[in-house]
C-alpha positions in Angstrom: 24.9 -3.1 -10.5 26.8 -3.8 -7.5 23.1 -4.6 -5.4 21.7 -8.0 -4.7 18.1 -8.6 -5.3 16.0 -9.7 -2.1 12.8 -10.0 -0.9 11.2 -7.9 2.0 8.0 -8.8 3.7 7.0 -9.8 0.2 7.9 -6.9 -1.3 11.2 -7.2 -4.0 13.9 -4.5 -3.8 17.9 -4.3 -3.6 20.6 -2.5 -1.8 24.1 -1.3 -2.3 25.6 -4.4 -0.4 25.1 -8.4 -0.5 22.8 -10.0 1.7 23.1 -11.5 4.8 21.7 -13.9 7.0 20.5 -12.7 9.9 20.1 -14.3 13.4 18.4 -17.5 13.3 17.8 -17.4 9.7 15.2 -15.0 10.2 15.7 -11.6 7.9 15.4 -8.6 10.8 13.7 -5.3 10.3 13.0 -6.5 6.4 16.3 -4.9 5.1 19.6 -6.2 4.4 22.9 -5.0 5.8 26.9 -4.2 5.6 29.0 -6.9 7.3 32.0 -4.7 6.6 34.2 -3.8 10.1 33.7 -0.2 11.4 36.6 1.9 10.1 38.1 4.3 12.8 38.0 8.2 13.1 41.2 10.0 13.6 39.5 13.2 14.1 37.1 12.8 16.4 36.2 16.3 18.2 34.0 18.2 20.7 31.2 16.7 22.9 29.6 15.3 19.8 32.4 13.5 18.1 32.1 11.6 15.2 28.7 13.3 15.0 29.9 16.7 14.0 30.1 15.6 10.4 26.4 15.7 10.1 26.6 19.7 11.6 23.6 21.1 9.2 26.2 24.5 9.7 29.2 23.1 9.4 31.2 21.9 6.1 30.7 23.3 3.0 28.6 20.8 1.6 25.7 20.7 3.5 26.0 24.3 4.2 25.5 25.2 0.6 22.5 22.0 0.4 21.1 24.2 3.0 21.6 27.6 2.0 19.9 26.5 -1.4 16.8 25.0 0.3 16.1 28.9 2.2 16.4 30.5 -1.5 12.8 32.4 -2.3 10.9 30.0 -3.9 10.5 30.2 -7.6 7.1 28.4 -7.7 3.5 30.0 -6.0 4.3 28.6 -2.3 1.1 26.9 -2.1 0.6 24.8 -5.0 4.4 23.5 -4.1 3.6 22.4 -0.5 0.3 21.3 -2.1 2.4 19.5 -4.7 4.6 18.5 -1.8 1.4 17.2 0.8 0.3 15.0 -2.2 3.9 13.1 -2.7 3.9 12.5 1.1 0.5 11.0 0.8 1.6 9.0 -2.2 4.7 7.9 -0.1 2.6 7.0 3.0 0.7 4.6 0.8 3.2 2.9 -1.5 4.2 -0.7 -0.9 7.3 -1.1 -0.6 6.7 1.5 2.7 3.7 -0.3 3.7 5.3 -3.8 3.4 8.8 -3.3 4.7 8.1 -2.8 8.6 10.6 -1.4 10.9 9.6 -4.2 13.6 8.5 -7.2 13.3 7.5 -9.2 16.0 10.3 -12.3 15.1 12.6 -9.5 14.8 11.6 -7.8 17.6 12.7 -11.3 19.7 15.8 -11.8 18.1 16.8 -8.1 18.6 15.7 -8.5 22.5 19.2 -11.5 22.7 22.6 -10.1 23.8 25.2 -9.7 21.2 22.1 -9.4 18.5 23.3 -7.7 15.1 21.4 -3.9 14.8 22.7 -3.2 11.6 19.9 -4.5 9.9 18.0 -1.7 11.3 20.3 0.8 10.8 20.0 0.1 7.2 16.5 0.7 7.3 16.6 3.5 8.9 19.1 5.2 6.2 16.6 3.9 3.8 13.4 5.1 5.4 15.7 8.6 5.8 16.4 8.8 2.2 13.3 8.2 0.8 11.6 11.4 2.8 14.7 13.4 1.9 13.7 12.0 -2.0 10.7 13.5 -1.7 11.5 17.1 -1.9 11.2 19.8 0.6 13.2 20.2 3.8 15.5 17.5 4.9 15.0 15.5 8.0 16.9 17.3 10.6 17.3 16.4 14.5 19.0 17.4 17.3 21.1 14.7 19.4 20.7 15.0 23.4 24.3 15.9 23.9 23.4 19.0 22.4 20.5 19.3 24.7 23.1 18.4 28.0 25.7 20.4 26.6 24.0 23.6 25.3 21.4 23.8 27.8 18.0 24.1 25.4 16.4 23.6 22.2 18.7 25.4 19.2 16.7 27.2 16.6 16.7 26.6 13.1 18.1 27.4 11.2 19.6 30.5 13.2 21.2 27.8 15.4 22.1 25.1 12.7 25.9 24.3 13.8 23.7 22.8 17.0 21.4 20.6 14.6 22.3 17.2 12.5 21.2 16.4 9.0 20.3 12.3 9.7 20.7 11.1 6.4 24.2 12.5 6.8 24.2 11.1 10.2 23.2 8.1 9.3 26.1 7.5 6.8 28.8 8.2 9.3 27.0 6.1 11.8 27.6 2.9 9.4 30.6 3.8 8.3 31.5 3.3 12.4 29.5 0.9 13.7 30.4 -2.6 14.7 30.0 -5.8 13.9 26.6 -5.7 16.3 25.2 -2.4 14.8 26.7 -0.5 17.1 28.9 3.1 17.6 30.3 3.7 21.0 28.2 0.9 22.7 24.8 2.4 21.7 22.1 1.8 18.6 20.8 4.9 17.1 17.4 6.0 17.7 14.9 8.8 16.3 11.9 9.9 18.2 9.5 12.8 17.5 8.2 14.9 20.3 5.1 16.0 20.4 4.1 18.4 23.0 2.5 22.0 24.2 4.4 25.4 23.4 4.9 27.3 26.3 5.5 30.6 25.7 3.1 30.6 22.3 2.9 34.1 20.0 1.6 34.8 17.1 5.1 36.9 17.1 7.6 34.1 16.0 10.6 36.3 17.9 8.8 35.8 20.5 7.3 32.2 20.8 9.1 29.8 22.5 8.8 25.4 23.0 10.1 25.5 26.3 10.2 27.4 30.2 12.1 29.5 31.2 14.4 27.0 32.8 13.9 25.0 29.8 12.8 22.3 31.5 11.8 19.8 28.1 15.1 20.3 27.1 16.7 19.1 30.2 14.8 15.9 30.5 15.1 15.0 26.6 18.6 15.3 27.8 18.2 13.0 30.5 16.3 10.6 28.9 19.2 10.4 26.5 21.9 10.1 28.5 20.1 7.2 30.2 19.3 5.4 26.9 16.9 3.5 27.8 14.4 1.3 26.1 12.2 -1.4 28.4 11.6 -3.5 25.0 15.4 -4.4 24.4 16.7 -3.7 28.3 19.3 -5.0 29.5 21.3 -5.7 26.7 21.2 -2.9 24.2 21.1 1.3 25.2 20.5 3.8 22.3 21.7 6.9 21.0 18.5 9.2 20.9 18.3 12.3 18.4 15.2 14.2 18.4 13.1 15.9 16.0 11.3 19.3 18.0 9.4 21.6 16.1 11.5 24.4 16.9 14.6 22.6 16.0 13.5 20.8 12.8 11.5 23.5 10.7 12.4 26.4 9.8 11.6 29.1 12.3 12.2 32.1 10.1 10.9 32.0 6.3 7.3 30.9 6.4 7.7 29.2 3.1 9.5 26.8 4.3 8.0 26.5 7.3 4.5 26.0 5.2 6.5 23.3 3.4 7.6 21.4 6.5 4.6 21.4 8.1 3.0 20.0 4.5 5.8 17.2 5.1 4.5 16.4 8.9 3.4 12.6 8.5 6.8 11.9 6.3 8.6 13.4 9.5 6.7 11.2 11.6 7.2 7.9 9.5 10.7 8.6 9.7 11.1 8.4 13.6 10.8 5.3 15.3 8.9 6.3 17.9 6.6 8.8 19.4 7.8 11.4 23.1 4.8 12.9 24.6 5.8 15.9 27.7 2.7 16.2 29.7 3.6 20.1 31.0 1.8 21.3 34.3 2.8 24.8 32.8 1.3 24.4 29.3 -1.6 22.0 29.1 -1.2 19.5 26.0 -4.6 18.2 25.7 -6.7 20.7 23.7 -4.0 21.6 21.6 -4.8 21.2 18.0 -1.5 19.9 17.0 -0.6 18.0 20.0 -3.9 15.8 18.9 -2.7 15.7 15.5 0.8 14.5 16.7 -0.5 11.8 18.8 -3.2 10.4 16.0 0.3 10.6 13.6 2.6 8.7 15.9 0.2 6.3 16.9 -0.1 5.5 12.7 3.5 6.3 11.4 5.9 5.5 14.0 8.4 2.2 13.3 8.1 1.2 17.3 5.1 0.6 19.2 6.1 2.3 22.3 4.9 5.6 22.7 6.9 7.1 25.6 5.5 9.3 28.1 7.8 12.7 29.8 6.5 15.2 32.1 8.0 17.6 34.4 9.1 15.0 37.8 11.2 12.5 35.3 13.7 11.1 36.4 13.5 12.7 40.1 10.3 11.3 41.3 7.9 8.2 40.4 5.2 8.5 38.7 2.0 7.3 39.6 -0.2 6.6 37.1 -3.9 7.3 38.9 -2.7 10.7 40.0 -2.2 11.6 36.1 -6.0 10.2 35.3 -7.5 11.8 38.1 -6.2 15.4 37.0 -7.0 14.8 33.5 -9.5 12.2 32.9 -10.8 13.4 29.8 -7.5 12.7 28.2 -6.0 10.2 30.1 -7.0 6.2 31.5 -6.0 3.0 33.0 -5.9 -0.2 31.3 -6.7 -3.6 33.0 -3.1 -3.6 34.0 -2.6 -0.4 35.5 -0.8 0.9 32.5 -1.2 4.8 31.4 -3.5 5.4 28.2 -3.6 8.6 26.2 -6.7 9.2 24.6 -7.2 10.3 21.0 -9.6 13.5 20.4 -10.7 15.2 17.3 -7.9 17.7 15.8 -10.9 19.8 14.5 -13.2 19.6 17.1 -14.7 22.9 18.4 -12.1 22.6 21.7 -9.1 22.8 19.7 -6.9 25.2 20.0 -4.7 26.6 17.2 -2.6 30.1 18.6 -3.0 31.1 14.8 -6.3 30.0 12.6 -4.8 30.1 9.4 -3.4 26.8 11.0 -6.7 25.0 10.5 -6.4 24.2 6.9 -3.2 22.0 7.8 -4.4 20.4 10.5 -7.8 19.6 8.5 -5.8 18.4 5.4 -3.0 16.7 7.5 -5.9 14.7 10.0 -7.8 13.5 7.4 -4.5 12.3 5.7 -3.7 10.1 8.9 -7.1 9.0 9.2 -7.2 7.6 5.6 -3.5 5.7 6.3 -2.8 2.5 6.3 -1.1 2.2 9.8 2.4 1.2 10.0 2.7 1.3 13.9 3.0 -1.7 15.2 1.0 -0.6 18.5 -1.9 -0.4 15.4 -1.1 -2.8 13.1 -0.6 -5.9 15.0 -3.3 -5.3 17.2 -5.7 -4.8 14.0 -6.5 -1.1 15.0 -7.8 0.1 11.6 -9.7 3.0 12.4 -9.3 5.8 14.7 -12.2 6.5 16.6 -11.6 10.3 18.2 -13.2 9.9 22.4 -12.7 6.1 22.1 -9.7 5.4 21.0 -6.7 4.5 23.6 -3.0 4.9 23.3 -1.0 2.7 25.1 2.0 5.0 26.6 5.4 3.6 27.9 5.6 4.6 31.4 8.2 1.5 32.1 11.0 3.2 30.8 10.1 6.6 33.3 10.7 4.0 36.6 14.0 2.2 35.3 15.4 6.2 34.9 14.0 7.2 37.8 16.2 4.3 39.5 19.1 5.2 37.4 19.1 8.9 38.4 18.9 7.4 42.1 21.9 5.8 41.5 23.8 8.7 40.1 
């Protein structure tokens, strides 16, 4: 074996490259990393550059790993996303998930320094990727906010899938490039998850759309990733943001697979870092069914304990905080400090609302699978939240990041 035995958190495990020490003798993000130098890419292409060789349609091998996952199914489709629920509960629980954190808080400091060394948590990312991938079912797939700047909205998939990136695949080219501080093209790699309110909902999937007319979501996701911005590790470090979207990351078209991704929803989660919320004055995302499910998942599952907070004014206008609890005090409060808190409610409650009830069996079986996690998000886990209490229960949302943007658009 070419790996190196080392110890996480506790938890034993190897890797494909020697150890390192990391800054301050302290071992970042519980992984170990490359200290090879990036290599450089002769054929570097189109808005998304290096990125294209992650295309989900593009280059005949992940074309045909794609094509293979929309063949019918040989197996009854529920007992395999039943089969498929259970393995993602049985990942969600195992230690070496549980004990090997995304952030720490000593790593979290040392990351914070300028010139710090991100490919400790690059690493773990690929890790994190390739374990959901290993569990069967449809690949992590994400779409990068160049896309979203550059082709104007949300790509469908897997109509659209030249437009959408396979991040294991992405992953791999990323640390084949990066430098010596974790980094491609001056930025660290990020995932988030958005979580928000359809707005043109069907129970006609040709018809049934994420996003307005203008397609507003996709323009600020495209914003919010050309600014890069993160108030944690500002001023020294920006990051590349891809995103998994519904409509983007699960299939649109066979409802097998689409039953199979949604069976996969926590993995999806546990393999972003963090959470995006888009509070819509066009498509209210409180009493949605899912949107409460997403926000109880992120709150568990997500790597960083920011939970960041988008809705139709960023980055042109400030946002005030008590005007947003005084519209919607049932879902949203203050903290001591003035700070924005999203409040959890019951997926299943009788004010939930599912466009299609043959949704409610998911959302029962994929609630109660949150609520009997262990939480990995450090938001939860370092503040010894253990249970979620649905009315009570606050999330702290990252409004920070909304002001610093809304200064850098100024700028523009």
């Amino acid at each position: 074996s070419r790996g190196d035995d080392f110890e996480v958190s506790g938890v034993a495990g190897s890797t494909h490259c020697p150890t390192v020490p990391s800054q301050g003798g302290l071992v970042l993000m519980g992984a170990a990393c490359c200290k090879e130098e990036p290599k450089s890419d002769p054929h570097i292409v189109g808005y998304l550059g290096w990125r294209e060789a992650a295309l989900v349609g593009k280059g005949s091998s992940l074309t045909d790993t794609y094509k293979a996952l929309h063949d019918p199914l040989v197996d009854d489709v529920v007992q395999t996303s039943t089969n498929l629920a259970e393995r993602v509960e049985g990942f969600l629980s195992r230690d070496d998930v549980l004990g090997n954190p995304g952030f720490t808080p000593e790593g979290v400091e040392a990351l914070k320094l300028k010139g710090s060394d991100w490919r400790v948590f690059s690493k773990w990312l690929l890790d994190r990727i390739r374990a959901v991938n290993n569990l069967g079912g449809p690949r992590v797939v994400l779409v990068s906010w160049k896309t979203l700047r550059n082709f104007g909205r949300f790509p469908k998939f897997p109509a659209e899938s030249e437009h959408i990136l396979d991040a294991e695949r992405l992953l791999e080219e990323y640390a084949r490039l990066q430098d010596t501080e974790g980094k491609v093209e001056g930025r660290v790699i990020c995932f988030s998850f958005l979580t928000h309110r359809w707005e043109r909902p069907s129970l006609e999937d040709s018809d049934a759309h994420p996003d307005s007319d203008d397609h507003k979501k996709a323009k600020a996701l495209a914003k919010f990733g050309e600014f890069g911005t993160c108030p944690i590790f500002a001023p020294h470090h920006d990051f590349d943001y891809y995103f998994w979207v519904d409509y983007c990351s699960i299939d649109q078209v066979n409802n097998d697979q689409k039953e199979l991704g949604v069976s996969k929803l926590c993995a999806y989660v546990a393999a972003c870092i963090q959470m995006i919320m888009y509070n819509s004055e066009t498509a209210d995302y409180e009493p949605r069914a899912w949107t409460r499910l997403e926000r109880m998942m992120g709150y568990t599952y997500c790597a960083c304990p920011l939970f960041k907070y988008l809705d139709d004014k960023y980055p042109h206008q400030p946002l005030v905080v008590d005007d947003i609890v005084k519209k919607q005090p049932e879902t949203y409060a203050v903290d001591e400090d003035g700070g924005l808190l999203l409040r959890i409610r019951d997926p299943n409650g009788h004010d939930a609302n599912l466009t299609s009830k043959d949704d409610a069996k998911f959302v029962r079986r994929l609630s109660f699978t949150v609520q009997e996690s262990m939480p990995m998000n450090p938001a939860r886990s370092w503040h010894n939240v253990t249970e979620l209490v649905y009315d009570d229960c606050l999330i702290p949302l990252d409004t920070k990041h909304y002001g610093m943007d809304v200064v850098k658009q100024i700028s523009l």
